[in-house]
Every structure is written in structure tokens, then in C-alpha cells.
N, C-alpha and C positions, 0 to 999 in steps of 0.2 A: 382503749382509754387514751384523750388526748393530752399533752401539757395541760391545755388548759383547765383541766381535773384535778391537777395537783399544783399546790402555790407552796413555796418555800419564801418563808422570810429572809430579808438578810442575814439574820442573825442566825437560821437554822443554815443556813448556806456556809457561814460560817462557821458553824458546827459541825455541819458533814465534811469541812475542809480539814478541820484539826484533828478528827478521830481517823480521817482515811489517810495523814500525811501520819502518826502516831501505832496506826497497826501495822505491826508487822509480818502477820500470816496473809499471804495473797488472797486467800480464799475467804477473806472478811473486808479486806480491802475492798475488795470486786463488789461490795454490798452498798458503799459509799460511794465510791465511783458509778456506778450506777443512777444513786439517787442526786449526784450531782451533773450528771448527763441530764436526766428528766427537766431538773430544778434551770440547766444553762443552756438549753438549746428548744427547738421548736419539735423536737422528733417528737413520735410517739412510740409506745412502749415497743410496737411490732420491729421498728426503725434499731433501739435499743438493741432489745433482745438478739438480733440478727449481727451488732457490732461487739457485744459482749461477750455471744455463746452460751447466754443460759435463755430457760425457754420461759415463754411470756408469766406461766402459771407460778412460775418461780421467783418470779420480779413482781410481780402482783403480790404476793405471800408477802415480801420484805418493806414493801409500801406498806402494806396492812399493819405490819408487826410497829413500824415507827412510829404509823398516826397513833395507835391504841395503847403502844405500850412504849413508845418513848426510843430515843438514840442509843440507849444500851442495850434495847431486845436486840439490835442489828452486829452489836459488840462479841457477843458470843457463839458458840452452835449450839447453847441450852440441850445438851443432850439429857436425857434422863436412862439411865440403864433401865435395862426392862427386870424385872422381876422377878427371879428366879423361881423352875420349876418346881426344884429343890428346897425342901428345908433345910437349914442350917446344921441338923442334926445327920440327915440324907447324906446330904454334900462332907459331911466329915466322913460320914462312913466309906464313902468312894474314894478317897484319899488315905484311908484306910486300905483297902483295897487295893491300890494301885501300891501303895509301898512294902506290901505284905506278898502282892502273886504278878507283881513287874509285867503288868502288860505289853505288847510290842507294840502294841499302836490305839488310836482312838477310836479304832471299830470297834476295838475289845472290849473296851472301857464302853463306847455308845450302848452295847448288847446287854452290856453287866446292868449299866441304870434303866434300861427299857425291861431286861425281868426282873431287876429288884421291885422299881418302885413303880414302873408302868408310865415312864415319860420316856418322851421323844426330844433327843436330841441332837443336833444336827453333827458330825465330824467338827466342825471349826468350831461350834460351841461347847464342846465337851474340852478342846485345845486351850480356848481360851477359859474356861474354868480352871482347870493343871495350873495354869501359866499364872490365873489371878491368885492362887496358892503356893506360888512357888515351886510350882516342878516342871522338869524339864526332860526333854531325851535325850537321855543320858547314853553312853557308849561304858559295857559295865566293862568293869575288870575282875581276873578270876584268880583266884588263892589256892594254892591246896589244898585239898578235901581234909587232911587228917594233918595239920601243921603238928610239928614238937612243942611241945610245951613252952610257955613264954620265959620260963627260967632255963630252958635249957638254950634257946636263941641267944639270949643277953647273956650267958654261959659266955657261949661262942664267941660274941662279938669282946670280953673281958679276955678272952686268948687272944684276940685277934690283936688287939692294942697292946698286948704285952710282947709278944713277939714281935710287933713294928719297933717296938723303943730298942729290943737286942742289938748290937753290934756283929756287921757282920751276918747278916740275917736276912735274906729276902723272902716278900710275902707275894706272889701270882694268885690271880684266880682263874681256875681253868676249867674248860670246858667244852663239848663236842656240839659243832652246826652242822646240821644237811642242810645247803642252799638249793633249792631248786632251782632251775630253768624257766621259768613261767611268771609273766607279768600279772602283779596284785592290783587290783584299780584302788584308787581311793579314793572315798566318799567326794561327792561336786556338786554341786549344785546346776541345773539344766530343765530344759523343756519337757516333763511328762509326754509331752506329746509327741515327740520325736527325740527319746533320752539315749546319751551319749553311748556308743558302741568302740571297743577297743582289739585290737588285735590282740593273743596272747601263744602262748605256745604247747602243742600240744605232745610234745616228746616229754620227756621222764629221766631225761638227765640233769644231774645235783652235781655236785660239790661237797665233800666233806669236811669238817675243819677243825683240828682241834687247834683250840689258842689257848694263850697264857698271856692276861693281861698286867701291865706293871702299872698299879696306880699311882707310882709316886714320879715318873714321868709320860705315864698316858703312851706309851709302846705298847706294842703286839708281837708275841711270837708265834708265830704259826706254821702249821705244817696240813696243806693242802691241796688235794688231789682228787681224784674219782675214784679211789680205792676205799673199801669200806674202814670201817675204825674198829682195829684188833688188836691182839697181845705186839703183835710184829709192830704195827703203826705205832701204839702208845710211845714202846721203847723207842723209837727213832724219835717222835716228839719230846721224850724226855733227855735224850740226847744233844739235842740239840738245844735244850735250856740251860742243859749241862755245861758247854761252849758259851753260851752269850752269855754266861755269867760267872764266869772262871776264879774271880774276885771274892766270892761270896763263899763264907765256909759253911752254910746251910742255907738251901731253898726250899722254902714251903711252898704246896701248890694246893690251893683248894679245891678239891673234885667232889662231886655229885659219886654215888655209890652204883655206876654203871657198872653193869660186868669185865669189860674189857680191863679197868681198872685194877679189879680184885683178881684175874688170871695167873695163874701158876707161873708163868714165864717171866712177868711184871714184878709176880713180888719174889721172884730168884735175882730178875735185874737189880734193884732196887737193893736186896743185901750184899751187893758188890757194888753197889753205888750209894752209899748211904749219904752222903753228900745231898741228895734227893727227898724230900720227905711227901708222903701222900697226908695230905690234913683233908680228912673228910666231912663233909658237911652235914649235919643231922639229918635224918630220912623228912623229904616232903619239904624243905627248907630250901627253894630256889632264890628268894628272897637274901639271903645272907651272902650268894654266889654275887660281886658286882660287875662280873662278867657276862651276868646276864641282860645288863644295859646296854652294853655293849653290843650286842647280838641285835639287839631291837634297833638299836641305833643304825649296824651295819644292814638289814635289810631294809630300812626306811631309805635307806642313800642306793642300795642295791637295785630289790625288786619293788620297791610300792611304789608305783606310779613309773616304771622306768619297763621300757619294753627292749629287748633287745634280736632280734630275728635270729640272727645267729648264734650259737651257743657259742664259739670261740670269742665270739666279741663281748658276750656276758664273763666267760672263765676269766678275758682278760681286763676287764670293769673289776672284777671281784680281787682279782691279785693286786692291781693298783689301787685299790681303797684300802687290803691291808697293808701292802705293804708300806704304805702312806700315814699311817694315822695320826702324822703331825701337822697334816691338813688341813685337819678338823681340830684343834687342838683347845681352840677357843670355845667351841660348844662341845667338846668332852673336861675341859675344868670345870666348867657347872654341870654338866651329867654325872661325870665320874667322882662324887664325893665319896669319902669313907661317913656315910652317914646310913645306916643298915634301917631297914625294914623290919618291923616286928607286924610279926603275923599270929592273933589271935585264934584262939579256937571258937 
């Protein structure tokens, strides 16, 4: 097709001038620009086509669309969605489905509507369905299987506020970490076709760790080593909370109802230390411990995403993060609220 096949008035010239200097998406632009190439020069389409990068059958189409239907067919992409395989009633029930047995992925989901209803769906069409519903992949979170009672939680957290207002009264939450030795990757984003590989370690030495968090200055007391956690270890840790806080004529400590804890030797120490109090946390209530932020927070900084070859050089990453924790001080005052977790049954 030559120019001479196509004639633009002034006034259309000046038409395609205002809408292609007016769009903003390139990809509509390039439709104007086009028809004002054809309209101010002698080329023809072939000539075009070769300095714009689309192909002749595509620039044919856009010619057609303006003689027939005018400068705003060329304004938009007129998409029309296609029209689901699904009926309305179909497609609730797979949303059904998906919030009721948490599928891991959209093959699950593609299998479920090809024996429900006998349609074929492609993986990106099933995603983009979710998506046009509002659901996403989500990364779940997990509860305790048998929580306490919601009156007995808010029990707890009523003690917990009463004893902060005491005089003289310090409130720790404590609790015991095995850190392993071994790098945790974290989720990235990369090439299928060549997806990221990481070194990691494959020895089997940890760290133990009991701590005792202060939330009213974001301090750690710890006592950590490679030796397991027993009646001998507790007492030394609790010893030593005994010392950092010489000031204080009662310290509470919140502990999880491990064995070490309740041991014959601990609660012999403990009524010659009364000074000490064990405040135990209702069974299945890790939620109420907010030491256990802490713990998430110290391996996100530790092992996820952090490799370390050598174990000495991990042990000694691991000592200088606790023994540091005014480091971090500014993202453990919005971590570390007294603002408790209720966990429902």
C-alpha cells in the first residue's frame, strides 16, 4: 500500500497531532505516530513498518480501525475479556475450595475445576482468577493446636500489668533457643531456568541459649554455650539475673513449662533464692511469652540469609548480636510492645 492510498486532511493531521502529543502510554502513541509518518512523508507502509518495529499486518489493522470507526478506535486497546468458562455460581465454589483445603499452588486448584466441572484451565488462568477475587499466596502462620482458653490468656495478661505497676518488681520473659549452624535461604525471586543455589552447612552444631528479655529497656540476659540446657545450666542462668539486678526485691521470669525448669535441684535453688520467682505461662501459650519475638527477630539477623563457613565465625556473629541488642534498638521498640496475642480456639 502506497501514501498515495491514503489522504489525511489538514485537519485529520491535526488531529493525529493532538491525541499522539495528549497520550501518555507509548504503546498508543506509536499508533499516531504512525498514521502521521503515512499522512507526512512519501514512504510506504513496508518503509514504515521497518522504522517503527511493528509489522505491516498490524499497521494495516490501525488504518482500518480510523477510516471505519474514527480517531478514538486508535485511543484505546478495546480489550474485551473473554468469557468465563465458569459460571458465577462454579467460580464461587472454587473460592470455596481454596479457603476451606489451602491449596499449595495452581495446579491443585487447575485439577480441582478440570474434575469438578470438566474445563480446562491454563496455570495463569486459574492465578489470574484468585487474583481477580482477591486471594493471594499467602505464607501461613501456625497457632497452637490446643490454645488455653481466651479467659484464661487475658487472665494472664491482667497479672502481667499488675505486677509491672509494683515497686520494686521486675518482670523478664525467658526462654530457651538451639541456634543451629546452617544457612536458611530466603525466599528471591530468579530465573526458573537457572534458580539460585547456595552454599550451606552440613555439620550439626548449635548453640544453646537461655535469655531473659527486659522490655522496659530492650536488654538481654543470656547465658550461652554448646552445652545442653539442665537443672545445672537453669541455675547458673538464674544466677546471673540474680547479679544484674541486685536492685530489685522481686524478679519475675516468664518460662514455658519445660522440664528443666520444674527439676528438683531448681525448685531447691529457687526456695533459697526466693528473690527469683518462676511465673509460668499457661500450657500451649507461646503467644503471651514476648521473648518469642525476639528469638525470630535474632535468627532473621543470624541465620536467614547469612552463611557463615565457619562455625567459630557464626558462634562469634551470635555473641555480638546478643550481646549488643542496643544496636537494634530502634526496630525492637516497634517489635517489642507489651501488646499480647490472643489466640483463639
Amino acid at each position: 500500500m502506497k501514501i498515495s492510498d491514503i489522504s489525511f486532511s489538514d485537519y485529520e493531521i491535526s488531529q493525529l497531532t493532538e491525541y499522539r502529543n495528549n497520550q501518555k502510554d507509548v504503546r498508543l502513541k506509536i499508533r499516531f505516530i504512525t498514521l502521521l509518518m503515512l499522512a507526512a512523508t512519501d514512504s510506504c507502509i513496508e518503509q514504515v513498518s521497518s522504522v517503527i518495529g511493528c509489522c505491516i499486518r498490524t499497521i494495516t489493522n490501525w488504518v482500518g480501525l480510523y477510516n471505519t470507526q474514527g480517531i478514538e478506535s486508535l485511543n484505546s486497546f478495546n480489550y474485551k475479556s473473554k468469557k468465563s468458562y465458569l459460571t458465577f455460581n462454579q467460580i464461587n465454589q472454587v473460592i470455596i475450595y481454596v479457603n476451606f483445603d489451602f491449596p499449595e499452588n495452581t495446579k491443585e486448584i487447575r485439577e480441582y475445576i478440570k474434575d469438578m466441572f470438566n474445563v480446562t484451565y491454563s496455570e495463569e488462568a486459574v492465578r489470574q482468577l484468585l487474583v481477580r477475587r482477591g486471594l493471594r499466596l499467602l505464607q501461613p502462620k501456625t497457632v497452637p493446636g490446643s490454645p488455653p482458653p481466651i479467659s484464661e490468656q487475658k487472665q494472664f495478661v491482667r497479672q502481667y500489668h499488675e505486677l509491672r505497676n509494683e515497686t520494686g518488681t521486675k518482670i523478664l520473659f525467658g526462654d530457651a533457643m538451639h541456634l543451629h549452624h546452617q544457612y536458611l535461604p530466603n525466599r528471591c525471586w530468579g530465573d526458573p531456568g537457572c534458580p539460585p543455589v547456595f552454599e550451606t552447612n552440613s555439620g550439626r552444631k548449635r548453640l544453646n541459649i537461655l535469655g531473659a528479655y527486659d522490655i522496659e529497656n530492650h536488654s538481654l540476659i543470656h547465658l550461652t554455650g554448646e552445652e545442653n540446657c539442665n537443672a545445672d545450666r537453669v541455675i547458673e542462668f538464674f544466677e546471673k539475673i540474680s547479679q544484674c539486678y541486685r536492685e530489685y526485691s522481686e524478679i519475675y521470669i516468664t518460662v514455658d513449662n519445660a522440664r528443666y525448669f520444674h527439676a528438683r535441684k531448681v525448685s531447691e535453688w529457687l526456695e533459697n533464692n526466693p528473690k527469683i520467682r518462676l511465673w509460668f505461662l499457661p500450657a500451649y501459650a507461646p503467644n503471651l511469652n514476648l521473648i518469642e519475638r525476639f528469638w525470630r527477630f535474632a535468627k532473621k539477623n543470624l541465620v536467614r540469609g547469612k552463611y557463615y563457613k565457619e562455625y567459630k565465625t557464626f558462634r562469634a556473629k551470635v555473641f555480638q548480636f546478643l550481646n549488643n541488642t542496643t544496636d537494634h534498638i530502634d526496630e525492637l521498640k516497634s517489635l517489642m510492645v507489651e501488646k499480647f496475642e490472643m489466640i483463639y480456639a
